[in-house]
N, C-alpha and C positions, 0 to 999 in steps of 0.2 A: 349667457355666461355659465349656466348653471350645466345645459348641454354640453359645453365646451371641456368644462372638471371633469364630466362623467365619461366623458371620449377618452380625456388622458388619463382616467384613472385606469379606464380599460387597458389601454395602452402599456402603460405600467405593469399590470397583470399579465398582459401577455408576453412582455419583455422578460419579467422575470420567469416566467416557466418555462421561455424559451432557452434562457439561462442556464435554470433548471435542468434542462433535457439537455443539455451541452455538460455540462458539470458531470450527470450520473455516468455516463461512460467514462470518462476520465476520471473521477473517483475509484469506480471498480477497476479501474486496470489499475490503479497506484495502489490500491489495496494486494491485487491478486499479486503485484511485483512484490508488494512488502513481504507479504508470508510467504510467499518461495523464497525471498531471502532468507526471509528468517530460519525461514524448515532447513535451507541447504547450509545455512549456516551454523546450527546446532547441530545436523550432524557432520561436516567435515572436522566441527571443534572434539564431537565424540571420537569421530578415527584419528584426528592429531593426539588426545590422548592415549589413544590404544598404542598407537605408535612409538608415544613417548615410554611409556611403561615397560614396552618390548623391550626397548633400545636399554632401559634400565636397567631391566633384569640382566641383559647382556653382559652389560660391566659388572654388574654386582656378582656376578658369575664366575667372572675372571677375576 
């Protein structure tokens, strides 16, 4: 019995590392998508306000 726990407990170890090593590339790519979101999203929000400002000044002009 005692052999038996120490086989599945292997078992277990190795399932989860296998886990593991399946997990870390698909973590890092959800990562590297986040932050080019995020980067490309901070700055199109900076040229929509550049934009907006222009467009301001326009009228404020006339």
């Amino acid at each position: 019995t005692e052999q038996s726990g120490e086989t599945g407990h292997i078992s277990e170890v190795t399932s989860s590392s296998s886990i593991v090593s399946k997990l870390i590339p698909v973590v890092s790519i959800f990562a590297a998508i986040s932050i080019f979101l995020g980067i490309s999203y901070k700055y199109s929000l900076f040229g929509f306000r550049k934009r907006v400002q222009k467009h301001l000044r326009k009228i404020l002009k006339k």
